[in-house]
C-alpha positions as CSV (number, residue, x, y, z in Angstrom):
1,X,-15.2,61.7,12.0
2,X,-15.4,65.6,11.6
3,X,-14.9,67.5,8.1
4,X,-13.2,71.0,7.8
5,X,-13.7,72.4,4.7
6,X,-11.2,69.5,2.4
7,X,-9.7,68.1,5.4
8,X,-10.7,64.9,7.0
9,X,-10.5,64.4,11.1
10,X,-10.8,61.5,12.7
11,X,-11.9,61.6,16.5
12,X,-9.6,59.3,18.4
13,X,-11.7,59.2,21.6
14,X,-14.6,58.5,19.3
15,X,-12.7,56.0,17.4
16,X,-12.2,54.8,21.0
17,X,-15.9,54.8,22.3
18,X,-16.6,52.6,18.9
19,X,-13.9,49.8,19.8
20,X,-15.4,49.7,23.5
21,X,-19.3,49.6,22.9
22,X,-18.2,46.8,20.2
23,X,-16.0,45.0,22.6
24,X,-17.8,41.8,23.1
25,X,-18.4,41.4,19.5
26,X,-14.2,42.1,19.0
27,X,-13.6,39.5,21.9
28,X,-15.6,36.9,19.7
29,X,-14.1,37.4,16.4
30,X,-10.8,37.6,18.5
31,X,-11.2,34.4,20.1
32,X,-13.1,32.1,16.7
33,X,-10.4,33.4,14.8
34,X,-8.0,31.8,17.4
35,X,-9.7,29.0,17.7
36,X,-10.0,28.6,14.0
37,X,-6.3,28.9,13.2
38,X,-5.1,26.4,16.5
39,X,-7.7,23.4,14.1
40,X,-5.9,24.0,11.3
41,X,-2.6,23.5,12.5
42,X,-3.5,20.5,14.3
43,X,-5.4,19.1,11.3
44,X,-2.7,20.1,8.4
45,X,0.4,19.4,10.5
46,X,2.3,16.5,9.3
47,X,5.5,15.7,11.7
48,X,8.8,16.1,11.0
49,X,11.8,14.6,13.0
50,X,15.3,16.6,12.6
51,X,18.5,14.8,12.9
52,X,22.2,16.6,12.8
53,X,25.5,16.1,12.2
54,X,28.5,19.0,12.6
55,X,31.5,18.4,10.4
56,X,34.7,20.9,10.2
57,X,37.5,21.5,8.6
58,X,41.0,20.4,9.3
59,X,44.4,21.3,8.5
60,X,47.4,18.3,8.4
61,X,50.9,17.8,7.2
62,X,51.8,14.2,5.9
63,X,49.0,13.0,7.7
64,X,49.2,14.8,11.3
65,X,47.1,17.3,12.8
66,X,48.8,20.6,13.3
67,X,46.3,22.5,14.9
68,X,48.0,23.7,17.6
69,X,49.6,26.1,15.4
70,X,47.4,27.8,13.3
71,X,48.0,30.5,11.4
72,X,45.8,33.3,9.5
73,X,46.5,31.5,6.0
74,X,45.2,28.2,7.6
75,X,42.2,29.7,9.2
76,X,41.3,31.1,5.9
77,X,41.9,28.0,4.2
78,X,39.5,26.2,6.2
79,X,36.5,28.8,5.7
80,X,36.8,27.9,2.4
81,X,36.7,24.0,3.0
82,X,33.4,24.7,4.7
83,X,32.3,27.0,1.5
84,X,33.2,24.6,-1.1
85,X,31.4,21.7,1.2
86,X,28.0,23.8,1.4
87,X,28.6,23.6,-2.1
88,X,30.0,20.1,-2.9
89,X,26.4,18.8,-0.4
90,X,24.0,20.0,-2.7
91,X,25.4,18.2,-6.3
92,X,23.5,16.2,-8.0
93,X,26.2,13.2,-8.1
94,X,26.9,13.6,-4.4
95,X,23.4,13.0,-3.6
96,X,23.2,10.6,-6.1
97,X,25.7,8.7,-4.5
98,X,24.2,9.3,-0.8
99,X,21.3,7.6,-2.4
100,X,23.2,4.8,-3.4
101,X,24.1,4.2,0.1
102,X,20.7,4.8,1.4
103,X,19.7,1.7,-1.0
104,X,22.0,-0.4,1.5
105,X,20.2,0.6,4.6
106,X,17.0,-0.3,3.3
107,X,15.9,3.1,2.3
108,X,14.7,4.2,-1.1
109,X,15.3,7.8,-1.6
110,X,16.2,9.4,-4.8
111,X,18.6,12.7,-5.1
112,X,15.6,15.1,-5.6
113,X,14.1,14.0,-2.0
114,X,17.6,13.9,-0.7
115,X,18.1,18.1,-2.0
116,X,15.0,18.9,-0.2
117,X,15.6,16.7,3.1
118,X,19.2,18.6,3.8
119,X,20.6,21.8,4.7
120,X,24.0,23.0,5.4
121,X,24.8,26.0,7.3
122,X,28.1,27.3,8.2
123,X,28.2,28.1,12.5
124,X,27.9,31.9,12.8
125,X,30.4,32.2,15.8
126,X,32.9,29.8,14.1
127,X,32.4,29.3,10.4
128,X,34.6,26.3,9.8
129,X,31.7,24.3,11.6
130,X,29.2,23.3,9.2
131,X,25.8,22.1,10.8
132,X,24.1,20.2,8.7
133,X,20.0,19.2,9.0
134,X,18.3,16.4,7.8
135,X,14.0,16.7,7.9
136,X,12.2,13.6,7.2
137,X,8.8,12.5,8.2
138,X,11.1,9.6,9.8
139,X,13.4,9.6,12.8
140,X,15.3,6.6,11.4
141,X,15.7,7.9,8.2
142,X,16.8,11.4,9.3
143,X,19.4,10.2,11.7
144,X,20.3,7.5,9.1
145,X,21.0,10.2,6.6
146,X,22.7,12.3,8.9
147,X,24.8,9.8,9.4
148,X,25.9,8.8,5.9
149,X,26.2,12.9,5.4
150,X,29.1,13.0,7.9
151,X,30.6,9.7,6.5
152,X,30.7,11.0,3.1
153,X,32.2,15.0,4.4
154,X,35.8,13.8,3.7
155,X,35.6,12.3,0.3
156,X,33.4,15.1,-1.1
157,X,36.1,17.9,-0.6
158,X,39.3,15.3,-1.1
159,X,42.0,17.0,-2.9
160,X,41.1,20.3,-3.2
161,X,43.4,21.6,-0.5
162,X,46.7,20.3,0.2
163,X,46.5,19.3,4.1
164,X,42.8,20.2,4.6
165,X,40.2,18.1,5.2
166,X,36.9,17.3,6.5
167,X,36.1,15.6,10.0
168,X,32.7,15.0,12.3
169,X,32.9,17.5,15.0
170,X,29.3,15.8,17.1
171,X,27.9,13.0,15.4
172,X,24.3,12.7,14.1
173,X,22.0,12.8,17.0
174,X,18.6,10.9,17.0
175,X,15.7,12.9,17.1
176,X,13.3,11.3,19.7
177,X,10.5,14.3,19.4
178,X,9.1,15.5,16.3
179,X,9.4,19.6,15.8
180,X,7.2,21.8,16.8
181,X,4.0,22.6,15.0
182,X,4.0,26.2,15.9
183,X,0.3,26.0,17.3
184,X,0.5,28.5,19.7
185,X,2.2,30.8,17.1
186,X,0.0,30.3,14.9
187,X,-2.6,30.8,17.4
188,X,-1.5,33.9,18.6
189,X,-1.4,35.4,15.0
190,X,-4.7,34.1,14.0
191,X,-6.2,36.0,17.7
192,X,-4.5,39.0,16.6
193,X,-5.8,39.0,12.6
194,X,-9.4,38.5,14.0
195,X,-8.4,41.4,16.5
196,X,-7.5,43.7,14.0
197,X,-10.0,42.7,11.0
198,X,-13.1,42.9,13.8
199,X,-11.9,46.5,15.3
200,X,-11.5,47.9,11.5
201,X,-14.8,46.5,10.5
202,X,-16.6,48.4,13.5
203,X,-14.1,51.8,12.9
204,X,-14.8,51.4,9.1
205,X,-18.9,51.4,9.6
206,X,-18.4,54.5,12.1
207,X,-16.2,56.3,9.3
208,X,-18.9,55.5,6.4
209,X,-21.9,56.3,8.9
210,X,-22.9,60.6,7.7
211,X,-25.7,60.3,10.3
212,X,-25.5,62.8,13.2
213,X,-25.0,61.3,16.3
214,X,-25.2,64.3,18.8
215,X,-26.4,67.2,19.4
216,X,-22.2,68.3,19.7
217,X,-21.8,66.4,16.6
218,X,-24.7,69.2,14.8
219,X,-23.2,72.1,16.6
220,X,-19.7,71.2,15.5
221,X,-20.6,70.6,11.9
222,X,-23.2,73.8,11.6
223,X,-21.6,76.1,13.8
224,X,-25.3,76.7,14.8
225,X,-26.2,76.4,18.4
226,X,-29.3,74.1,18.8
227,X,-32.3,74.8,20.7
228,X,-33.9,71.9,21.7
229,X,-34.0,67.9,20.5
230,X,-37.0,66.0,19.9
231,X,-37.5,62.5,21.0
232,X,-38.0,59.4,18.9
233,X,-41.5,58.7,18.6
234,X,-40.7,55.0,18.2
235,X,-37.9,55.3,21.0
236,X,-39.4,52.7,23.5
237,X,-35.4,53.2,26.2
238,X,-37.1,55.2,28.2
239,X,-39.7,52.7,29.6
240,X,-42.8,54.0,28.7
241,X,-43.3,52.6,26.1
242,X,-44.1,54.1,22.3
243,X,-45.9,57.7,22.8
244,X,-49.5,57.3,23.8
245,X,-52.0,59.0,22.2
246,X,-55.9,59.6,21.8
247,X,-57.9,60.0,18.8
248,X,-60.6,63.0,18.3
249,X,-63.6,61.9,20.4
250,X,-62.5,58.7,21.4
251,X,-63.6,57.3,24.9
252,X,-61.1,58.9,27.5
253,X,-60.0,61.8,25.2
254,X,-60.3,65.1,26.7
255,X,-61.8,66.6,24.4
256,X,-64.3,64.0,23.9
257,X,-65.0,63.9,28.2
258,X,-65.4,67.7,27.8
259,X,-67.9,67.3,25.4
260,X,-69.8,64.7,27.2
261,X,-70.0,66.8,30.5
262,X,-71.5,69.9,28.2
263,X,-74.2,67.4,27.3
């Protein structure tokens, strides 16, 4: 990191240098990070099963299907058959009656469970589809709900159109494997936090550091060319060791063996 008068520069390469001479360390957190956020998926996950069931609209006259010729009025009268059904699914009554009906499966499950097990969502390529989601910790229940769901379509929108209706388009499919935990997403993202968090730790010490770290660094900061550097008297890199040095007359001195050849 250089200053210029108020302005603040920070050296990429050097930036660079730090991440790489700190690379193991970043691998590490990197990896125990990773490692850290695949256990706690696997311990906190609880499994869900997902069953569906596609309902759409219809249009009839006195009872018979006249799809074959649909018109722009019709079309538009079925998108909002699907609306008012994404609406009519979520009322209390309707799921208090879908929990009646549970009751004679076997199932307790009140109406608040029942608002938080299912979702409706119009298709986005054709929106007088409506898919609708069950998610239980059950596959029986799920497809069991999913089931009553499209058994109760009709009768929740009955009347509010003249000729439209509500029929199963697939019926509710049995979910024989549970969803996906998202381990290896979650994996991935806890790698890259401990990626990023380790590399900014390292850049952040190398930011706060004012020591000088070269004799560039000094020249670049004076503006004064150096003359010379002087080693670390407690630098032992070089292999020899700390200095070595001899006291005033002791044994092996030269001073002292100068003396002793005088006498």
């Amino acid at each position: 990191m250089e200053e210029k008068g108020k302005e603040t520069y920070i050296d990429l390469v050097k930036v660079l240098q730090v991440i790489w001479k700190n690379i193991i360390w970043i691998l590490i957190a990197t990896v125990v990070c990773a490692v850290l956020a695949y256990v706690i998926t696997y311990i906190t996950w609880d499994p869900t099963y997902t069953s569906e069931v596609q309902v759409y609209a219809i249009i009839s006259a006195e009872g018979e299907d006249t799809q074959s010729a649909v018109t722009t009025s019709q079309i538009t009268m079925r998108r909002n058959i699907t609306a008012l059904y994404n609406k009519a699914i979520s009322k209390p009554d309707s799921l208090k009656e879908l929990s009646e009906l549970l009751k004679g499966e076997g199932y307790e499950v009140s109406s608040v469970q029942l608002g938080r097990y299912i979702t409706a969502k119009a298709d986005s390529d054709a929106e007088e589809i409506i898919h609708v989601k069950v998610v239980t910790g059950d596959p029986d229940l799920s497809y069991t709900i999913a089931k009553l769901v499209g058994e109760q379509a009709p009768g929740l929108v009955k009347n509010a159109y003249v000729g439209c209706s509500l029929a199963i388009f697939n019926n509710a499919t049995y979910p024989t494997h549970p969803n996906s935990s998202n381990a290896l997403r979650n994996t991935a993202i806890g790698g890259l936090i401990g990626l990023i968090v380790s590399a900014g730790i390292f850049i952040l010490i190398y930011m706060l550091d004012k020591t000088v770290k070269s004799a560039e660094e000094l020249e670049s900061d004076s503006g004064v060319r150096h003359l010379g550097e002087i080693p670390d008297i407690h630098d032992t890199k070089g292999g020899g060791g700390y200095y070595k040095y001899y006291e005033y007359g002791s044994p092996g001195s030269r001073r002292s063996s100068g003396k002793n050849k005088k006498q």
